[in-house]
C-alpha positions, 0 to 999 in steps of 0.5 A, spaced: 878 232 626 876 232 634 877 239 634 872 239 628 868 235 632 869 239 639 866 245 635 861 242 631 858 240 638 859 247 641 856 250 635 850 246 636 850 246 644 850 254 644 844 254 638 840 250 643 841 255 649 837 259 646 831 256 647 832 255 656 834 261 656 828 264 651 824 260 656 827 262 663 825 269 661 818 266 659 816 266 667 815 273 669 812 275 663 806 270 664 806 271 671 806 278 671 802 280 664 798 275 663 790 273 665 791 268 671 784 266 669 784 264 662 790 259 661 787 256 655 787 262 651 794 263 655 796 257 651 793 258 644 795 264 643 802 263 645 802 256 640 798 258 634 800 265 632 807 261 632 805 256 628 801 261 622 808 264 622 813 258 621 808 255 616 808 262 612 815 261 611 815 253 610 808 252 605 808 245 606 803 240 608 805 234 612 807 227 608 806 220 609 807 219 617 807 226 619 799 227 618 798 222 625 805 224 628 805 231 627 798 232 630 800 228 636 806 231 637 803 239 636 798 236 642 804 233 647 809 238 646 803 244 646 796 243 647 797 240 654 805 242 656 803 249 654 797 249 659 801 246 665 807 251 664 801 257 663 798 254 671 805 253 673 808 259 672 801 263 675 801 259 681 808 259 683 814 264 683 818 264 676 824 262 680 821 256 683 816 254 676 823 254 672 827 251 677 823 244 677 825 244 669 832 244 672 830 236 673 830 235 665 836 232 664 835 227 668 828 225 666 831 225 658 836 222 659 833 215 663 827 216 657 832 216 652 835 210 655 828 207 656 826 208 649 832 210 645 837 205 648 841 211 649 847 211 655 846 216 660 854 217 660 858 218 667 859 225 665 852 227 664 850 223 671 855 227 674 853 234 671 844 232 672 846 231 679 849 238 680 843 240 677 839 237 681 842 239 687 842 247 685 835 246 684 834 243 691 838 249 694 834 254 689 827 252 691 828 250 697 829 256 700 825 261 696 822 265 700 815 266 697 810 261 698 809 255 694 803 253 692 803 245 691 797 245 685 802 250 682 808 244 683 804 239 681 803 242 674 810 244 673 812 238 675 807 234 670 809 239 665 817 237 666 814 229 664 810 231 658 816 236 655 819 230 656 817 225 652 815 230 647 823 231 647 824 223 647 819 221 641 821 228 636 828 225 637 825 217 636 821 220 629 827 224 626 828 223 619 829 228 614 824 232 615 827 240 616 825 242 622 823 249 621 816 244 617 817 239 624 815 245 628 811 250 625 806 243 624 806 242 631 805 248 633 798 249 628 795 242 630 797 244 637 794 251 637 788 249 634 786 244 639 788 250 644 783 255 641 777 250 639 778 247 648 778 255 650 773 257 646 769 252 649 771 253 655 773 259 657 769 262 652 771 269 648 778 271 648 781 275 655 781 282 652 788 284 653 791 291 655 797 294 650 802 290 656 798 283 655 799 284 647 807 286 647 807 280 653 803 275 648 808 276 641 814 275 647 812 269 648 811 267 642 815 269 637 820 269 641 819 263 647 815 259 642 817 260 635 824 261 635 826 257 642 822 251 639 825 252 632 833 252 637 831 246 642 828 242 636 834 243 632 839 241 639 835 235 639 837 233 631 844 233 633 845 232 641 843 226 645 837 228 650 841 228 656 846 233 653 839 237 651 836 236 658 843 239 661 843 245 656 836 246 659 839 248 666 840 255 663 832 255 664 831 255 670 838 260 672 834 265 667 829 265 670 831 265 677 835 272 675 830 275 671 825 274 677 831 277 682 831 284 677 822 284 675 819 282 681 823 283 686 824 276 689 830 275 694 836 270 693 839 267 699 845 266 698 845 259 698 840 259 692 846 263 689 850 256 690 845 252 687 845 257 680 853 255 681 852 248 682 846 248 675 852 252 671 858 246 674 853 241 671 852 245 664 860 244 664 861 238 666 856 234 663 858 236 655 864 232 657 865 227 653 867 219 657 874 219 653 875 227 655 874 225 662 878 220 663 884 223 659 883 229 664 
């Protein structure tokens, strides 16, 4: 029975990696391919395509609840994150903009304590403080320069990614998830295109590179990496989450090394070693601890 457990909970753990992984190559692609100056239309076009795909599959509407929940939820986990991340990752290098989202299993875990009543068990502390330091290390010593409005809104969107995560896993029911995501993002995508249009305008014109780079970024880093993270929290806790979401920033510091030519310092090599340690030791249950 254990070792069904065991596997069930890897099984879950490598579905939800998907997602980090899918975001860290996120960066590059907005940053180098992207309009720097429509992050609205950045945001929209990223969300509400998503949204129109999953629907086509689920053609469903939302039920009870869900008409007020969705909504809220499409304009936390998208409208407003989604225009922190574009901001972010226009003003910052990929490997400093994904880095900062290293500190998600700390902030989910002490969210979840706060709203869920979850404990943040020792081993999770350990490996979010691992995390945490291979973030320092990372970011610390980037070469580039930092744009302090680009940590703000990379900051702000690690807050809100977060409690959008905590309040999806607060509202689970039995809703499938597949219909949970593609609500979201439509209300979500929605908001973005109606608050672009009146400021922003008429969409960017995008060239054939802008095109490829937008389906990327939402089929691939928003449909199905929203559909794995979504999916993780129905079945993990969120500090178990927010260390799986240490591949984000591990992805995009190795993406930024081979696109953009970004150096790595040797001891940001230590800080990705000490992200992937706290991975490993944070999925390691109090009792697997102590046996050990």
């Amino acid at each position: 029975m254990e070792a069904k457990t065991r596997g069930s909970h890897a099984k879950w753990i490598a579905l939800t990696a998907l997602a980090p992984i899918a975001w860290g190559s996120n960066y590059p692609v907005m940053h180098h391919f992207l309009p720097a100056d429509s992050p609205l239309w950045g945001a929209a076009l990223r969300a509400l395509p998503a949204g129109i795909l999953l629907f086509l599959f689920v053609r469903k509407l939302p039920t009870g609840s869900w008409w007020w929940r969705a909504p809220l939820l499409g304009l936390i986990n998208f409208s407003v994150f989604f225009v922190l991340v574009y901001v972010a990752a226009q003003l910052l290098p990929s490997s400093v903009a994904a880095s900062i989202m290293a500190a998600s299993p700390l902030v989910l875990g002490l969210l979840g304590w706060a709203m869920l009543g979850q404990r943040l068990n020792l081993p999770t502390l350990i490996g979010a403080v691992c995390g945490i330091v291979g973030v320092i290390l990372i970011v610390g010593l980037s070469t580039a320069r930092i744009d302090g409005w680009g940590v703000a809104a990379s900051m702000a969107a690690l807050l809100v990614f977060s409690i959008g995560s905590i309040l999806t896993q607060r509202w689970r029911d039995d809703t499938p998830v597949l219909a949970l995501t593609s609500w979201q993002l439509l209300f979500g995508g929605i908001v973005l295109v109606a608050v672009a249009a009146c400021i922003e305008g008429a969409p960017p014109q995008l060239p054939p590179s802008g095109i490829a780079a937008i389906l990327f970024v939402s089929i691939i880093a928003t449909a199905a990496a929203y559909l794995c993270w979504f999916t993780g929290l129905a079945h993990l806790s969120p500090g178990v989450v927010g260390l799986v979401g240490l591949l984000n920033p591990v992805t995009g510091v190795l993406l930024g090394t081979v696109v953009a030519g970004e150096s790595l310092a040797p001891a940001q090599l230590l800080g990705i070693a000490l992200v992937l340690a706290g991975i490993v030791v944070g999925q390691r249950s109090p009792r697997r601890a102590r046996s050990a």
